[in-house]
N, C-alpha and C positions, 0 to 999 in steps of 0.2 A: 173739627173734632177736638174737645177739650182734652188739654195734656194727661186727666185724672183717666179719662177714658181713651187715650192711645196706649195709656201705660197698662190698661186692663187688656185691652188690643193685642197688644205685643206678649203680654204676659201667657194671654188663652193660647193664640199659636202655638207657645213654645211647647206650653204643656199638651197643646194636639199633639206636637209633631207637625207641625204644617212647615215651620222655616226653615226644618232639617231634612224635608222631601227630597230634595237632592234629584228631581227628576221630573219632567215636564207633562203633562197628561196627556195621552191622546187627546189631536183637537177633535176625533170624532167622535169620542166620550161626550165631548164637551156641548160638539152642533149637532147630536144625533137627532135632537128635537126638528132643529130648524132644516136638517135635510130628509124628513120624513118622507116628503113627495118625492126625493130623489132616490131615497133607499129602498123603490120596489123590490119586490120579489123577484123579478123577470132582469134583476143587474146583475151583470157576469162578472165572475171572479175568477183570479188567480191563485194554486196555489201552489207554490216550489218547495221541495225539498232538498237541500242540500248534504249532501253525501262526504263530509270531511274525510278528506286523508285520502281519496282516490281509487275509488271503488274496481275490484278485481270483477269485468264484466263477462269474463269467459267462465267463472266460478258462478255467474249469477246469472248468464242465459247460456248457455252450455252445448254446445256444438259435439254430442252424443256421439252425432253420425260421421264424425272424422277421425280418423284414425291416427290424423296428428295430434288430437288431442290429450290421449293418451299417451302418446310419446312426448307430449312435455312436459307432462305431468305426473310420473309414477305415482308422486308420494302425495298430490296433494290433490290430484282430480279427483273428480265426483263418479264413484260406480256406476256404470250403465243402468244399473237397474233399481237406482236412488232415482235418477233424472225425474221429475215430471216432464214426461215428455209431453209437446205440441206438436210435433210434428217426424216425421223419420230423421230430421237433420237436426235438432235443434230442442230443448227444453229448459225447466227453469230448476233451480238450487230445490232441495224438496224441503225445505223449510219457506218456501215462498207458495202455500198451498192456499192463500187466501187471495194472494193474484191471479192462480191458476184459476180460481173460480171466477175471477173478473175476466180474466181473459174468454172464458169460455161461453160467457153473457154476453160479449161484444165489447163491454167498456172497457179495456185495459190494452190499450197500443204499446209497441215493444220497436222502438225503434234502435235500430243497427247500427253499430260500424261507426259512432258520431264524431268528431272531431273536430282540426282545423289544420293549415298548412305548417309546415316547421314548430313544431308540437314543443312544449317549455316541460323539462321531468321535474321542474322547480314548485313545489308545494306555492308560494305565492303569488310567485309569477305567473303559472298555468291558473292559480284562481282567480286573478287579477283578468285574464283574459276573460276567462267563462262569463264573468261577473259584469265587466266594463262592454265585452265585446267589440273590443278594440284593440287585436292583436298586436297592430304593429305600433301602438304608445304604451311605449315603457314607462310610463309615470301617468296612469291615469285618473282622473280626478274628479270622477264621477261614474255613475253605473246605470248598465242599460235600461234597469226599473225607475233609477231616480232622473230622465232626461225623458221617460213614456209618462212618469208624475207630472214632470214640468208641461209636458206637452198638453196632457189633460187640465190641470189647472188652469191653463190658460183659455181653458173652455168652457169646460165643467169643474168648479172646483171640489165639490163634494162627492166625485168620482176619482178624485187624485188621492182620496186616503189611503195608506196601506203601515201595514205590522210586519215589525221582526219579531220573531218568536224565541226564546232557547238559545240566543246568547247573548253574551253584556255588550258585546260591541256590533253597531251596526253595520251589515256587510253591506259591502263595495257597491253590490247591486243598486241598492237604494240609494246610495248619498248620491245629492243633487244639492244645488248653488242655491235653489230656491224651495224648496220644497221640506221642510221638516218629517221626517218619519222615525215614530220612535222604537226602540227597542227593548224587550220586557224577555227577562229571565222567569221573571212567574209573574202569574194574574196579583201577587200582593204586591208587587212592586209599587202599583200602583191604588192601594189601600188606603183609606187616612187613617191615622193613627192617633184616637184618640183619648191618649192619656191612659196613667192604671188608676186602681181603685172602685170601686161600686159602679156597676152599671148609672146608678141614680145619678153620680157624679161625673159621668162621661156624656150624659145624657146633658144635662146641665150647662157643662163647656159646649157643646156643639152648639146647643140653642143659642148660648149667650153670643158666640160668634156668628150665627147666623143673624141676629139682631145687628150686630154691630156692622158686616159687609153690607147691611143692606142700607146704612145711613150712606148719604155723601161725604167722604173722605179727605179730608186736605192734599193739596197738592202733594208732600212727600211720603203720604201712605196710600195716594192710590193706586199706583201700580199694585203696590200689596193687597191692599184689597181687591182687587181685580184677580190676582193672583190665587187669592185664597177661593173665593168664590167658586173659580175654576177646579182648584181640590175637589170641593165642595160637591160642587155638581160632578165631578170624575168619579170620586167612591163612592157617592149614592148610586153612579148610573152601574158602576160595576158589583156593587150588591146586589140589585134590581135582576141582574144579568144572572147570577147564580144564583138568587132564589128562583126565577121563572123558568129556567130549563129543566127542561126532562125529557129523559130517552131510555126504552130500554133497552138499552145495546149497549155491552159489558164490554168496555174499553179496555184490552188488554194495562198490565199495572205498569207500563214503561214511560220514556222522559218522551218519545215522542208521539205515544197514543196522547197523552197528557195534553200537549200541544196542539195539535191536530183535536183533540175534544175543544180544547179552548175556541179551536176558529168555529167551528159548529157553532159553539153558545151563539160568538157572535152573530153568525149571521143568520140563525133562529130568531136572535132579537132584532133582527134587521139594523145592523148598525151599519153605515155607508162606506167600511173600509173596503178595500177592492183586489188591494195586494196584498198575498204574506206569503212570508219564506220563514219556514221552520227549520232546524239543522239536526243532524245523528249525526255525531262524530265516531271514530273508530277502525278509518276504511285504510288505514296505513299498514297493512299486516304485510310485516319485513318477517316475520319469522314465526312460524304455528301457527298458521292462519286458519287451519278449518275450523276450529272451536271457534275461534272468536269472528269469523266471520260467518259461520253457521248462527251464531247468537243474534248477530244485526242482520240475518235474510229472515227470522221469527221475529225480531223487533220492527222492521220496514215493513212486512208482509202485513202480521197483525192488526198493526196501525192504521195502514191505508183500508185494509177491509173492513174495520169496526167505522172510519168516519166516511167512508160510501153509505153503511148502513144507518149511519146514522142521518146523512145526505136526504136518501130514498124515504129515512121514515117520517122525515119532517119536508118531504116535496122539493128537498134542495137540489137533487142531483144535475136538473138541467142548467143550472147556475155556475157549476163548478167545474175547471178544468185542474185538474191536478198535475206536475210534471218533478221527475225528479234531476237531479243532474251532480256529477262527481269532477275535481277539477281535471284529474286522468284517468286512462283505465289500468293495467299494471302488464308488466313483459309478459310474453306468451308461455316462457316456460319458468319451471320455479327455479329460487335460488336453492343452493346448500342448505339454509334452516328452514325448509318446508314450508317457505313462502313466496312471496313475490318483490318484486321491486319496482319501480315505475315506470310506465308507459304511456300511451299515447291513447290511442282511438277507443274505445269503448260503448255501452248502449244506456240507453234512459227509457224509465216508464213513465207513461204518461194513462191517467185515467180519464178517459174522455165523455163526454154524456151524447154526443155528434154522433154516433155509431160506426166512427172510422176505429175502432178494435181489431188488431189484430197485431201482423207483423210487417214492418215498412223498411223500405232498405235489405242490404243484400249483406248477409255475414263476411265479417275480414276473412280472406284466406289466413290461414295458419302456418303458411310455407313460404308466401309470398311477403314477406314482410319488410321493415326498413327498420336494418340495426335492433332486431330482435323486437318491432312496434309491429303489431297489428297497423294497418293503412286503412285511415276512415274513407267513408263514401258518403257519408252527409254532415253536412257543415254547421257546427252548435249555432250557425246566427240564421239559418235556415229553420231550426226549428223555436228561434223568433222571431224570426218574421212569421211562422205559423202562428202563433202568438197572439202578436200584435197587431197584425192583418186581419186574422179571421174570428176573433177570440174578442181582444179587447176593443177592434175598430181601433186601434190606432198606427198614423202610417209607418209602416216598421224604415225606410228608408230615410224618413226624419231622425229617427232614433238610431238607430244603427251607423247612419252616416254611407250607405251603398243598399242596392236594392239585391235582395238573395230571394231563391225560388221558395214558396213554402210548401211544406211537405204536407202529406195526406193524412194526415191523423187529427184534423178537423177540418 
């Protein structure tokens, strides 16, 4: 490549924005072409939801029928006669009336009491667990999604793709030694950008750059060209992607219907990613908790019922397992400023397309406790090895590191 034209080279990038991207493109932006045979329709997905700051699960499956529950709760339980009830013992926050209907359909599993042994009330620490699933290493250095990617890879590569959603940094879950997974605060992160000025003029640099990557490169601009092309081909594919979707299913206006729309798109356009974990932060309510926790059981609720529907109206739903999961659940009774403080065992929903809906696992006693925790009855790696076993096909003992029983909700 002559100097007169690497200097033109260098020059168009700058003015796209291409050298200042600052972030890697999905690679299955990138191979969606070449793994078209592998991204059927009939490929099962993951999708997690994580519940920052440690979701209060007796404010959010609600144990109606006890009468301890209102004794530990004057000022912060839920009226008997809010409950959506499911059952005599047992119902859900009534701003979660979009689960209610899943549950009522069969898809919407409610499993109980979840936890693990010698329980950590340490925001990091207990998430570090959840995430890594490996209790008892304090310094873990990889996560149970990013060691079920390495495994896949090593088989099927184009079944090891997966997304963070909704936050800048990627959780523990995913990071793996060998496996890149990126993570996107919003769909423009990953936009090219380029240049201001006239359309005519923007239009102009792309062309000219797309001539140029397509000559052979000298040795110390190929990676950059290689590089760029990659761009290239990532924000066409992600343009592509938001002009072809349509649905008409009115996605509530929050951060994590938003997300949750995002994985739809994808996998309407059949793109080969296979994992994602979305997050709602907020679940730390140390003081006034019903407002703002009433706020995120209408933000959790909403969301998950507008991307079922949107699931069913484009034939995805037998594709998808949805689960959510919080790093604790919080003490059984409130503190002094009308809220909670941290605990241990708590419950997850999971939306299932299996027809194992309903309720699994037996509710904590509210009497019997340890040092004021709820005592779980099923084990968070039990409901990976559900997972992983029956869900993704992959051996959850490989990834986990010990074999747990898996539970019924697929």
């Amino acid at each position: 490549m002559p100097s007169s034209t690497r200097r033109e080279f260098l020059q168009l990038l700058g003015s796209a924005g291409l050298i200042s991207l600052g972030a890697i493109p999905p690679r299955f932006l990138v191979t969606a072409a070449e793994a078209a045979g592998v991204a059927a329709r009939d490929k099962r997905v993951l999708v997690l939801i994580q519940l920052a700051g440690g979701n209060d699960g007796l404010n959010t499956l609600i144990p109606h029928g006890d009468p301890a529950y209102e004794k530990a709760r004057p000022g912060i339980g839920i009226p008997k006669p809010q409950v959506l009830r499911l059952n005599d013992q047992v119902g859900l926050h009534p701003n979660l009336t979009g689960l209610r209907e899943l549950y009522e359909e069969g898809k919407l599993a409610i499993l109980q009491g979840v936890g693990y042994p010698n329980p950590d009330r340490s925001h990091f620490r207990s998430m570090d667990i959840w995430q890594s699933a490996q209790p008892l290493n304090d310094n873990p250095r990889d996560g149970w999604l990013g060691r079920a990617s390495e495994w896949q890879f090593d088989r099927q590569p184009a079944l090891a793709e997966a997304l963070s959603l909704g936050s800048d940094k990627l959780p523990l879950a995913f990071v793996s030694t060998r496996v890149n997974v990126p993570s996107l605060h919003r769909l423009e992160d990953f936009q090219l950008v380029d240049g201001q000025g006239p359309t005519a003029n923007r239009d102009r640099i792309r062309t000219t750059i797309k001539k140029l990557v397509a000559d052979p490169a000298s040795g110390e601009l190929d990676f950059l060209r290689r590089a760029t092309t990659t761009a290239l081909t990532s924000a066409e594919r992600l343009k592509s992607l938001s002009a072809t979707y349509r649905t008409t299913v009115n996605y509530p206006s929050t951060g994590l219907a938003s997300r949750l729309k995002l994985v739809a798109q994808m996998l309407t356009a059949d793109l080969p990613a296979r994992m994602f974990v979305v997050s709602l932060d907020g679940f730390d309510t140390h003081s006034q908790q019903q407002p703002g926790h009433a706020a995120l059981m209408a933000e959790l609720s909403g969301a998950i019922r507008a991307f079922e529907q949107d699931l069913a109206e484009h034939k995805l739903s037998d594709r998808v397992v949805l689960a959510t999961y919080s790093e604790f659940g919080r003490r059984v009774a409130e503190n002094g400023s009308l809220g909670t403080d941290h605990g241990a065992a708590s419950m997850l929903f999971a939306l299932t397309p299996t027809g194992k809906g309903g309720l699994h696992g037996t509710y904590p006693s509210l009497t019997d406790l340890t040092d004021g925790d709820l005592k779980f009855n099923i084990d968070f790696r039990s409901v990976y090895a559900t997972i992983l076993d029956k869900w993704l096909e992959i051996p959850s003992a490989e990834v986990i590191g010990e074999a747990f029983q898996p539970t019924g909700f697929i």
